[in-house]
Steps between C-alpha positions, in 0.01 A plus 500: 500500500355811496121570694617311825407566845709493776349209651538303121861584559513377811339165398742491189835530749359235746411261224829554372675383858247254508605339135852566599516296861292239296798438236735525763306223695472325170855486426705497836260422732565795666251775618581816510182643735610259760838522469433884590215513729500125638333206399158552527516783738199733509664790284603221256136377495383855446765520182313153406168619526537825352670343188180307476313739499647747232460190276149453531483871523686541132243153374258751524637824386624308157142370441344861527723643264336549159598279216733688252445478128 
């Protein structure tokens, strides 16, 4: 994982909660942001959104890498 920013790192670690409240909701029916922040309470919605975005945001970054080999 070496050569990533701060903000790929960022992106990585809200992906990850992302995946994780995903399987959680997958498995238990039971989600995590809400259970924390409130169902669909504007900080929750913000966690939502920003997830969201680090995926498309990492899309991108693994398409501009360089093809090794």
């Amino acid at each position: 994982m070496r050569g990533m920013t701060v903000l790929d790192w960022i992106a990585l670690i809200l992906l990850v909660i992302g995946g994780l409240n995903w399987g959680l909701v997958g498995l238990f029916r039971f989600d995590l942001i809400a259970a924390l922040f409130g169902y669909m309470s504007w900080f929750s919605r913000i966690i939502y959104i920003l997830v969201g975005i680090s995926a498309i945001y990492l899309i991108i970054v693994a398409f501009k890498q360089p093809a090794k080999g």
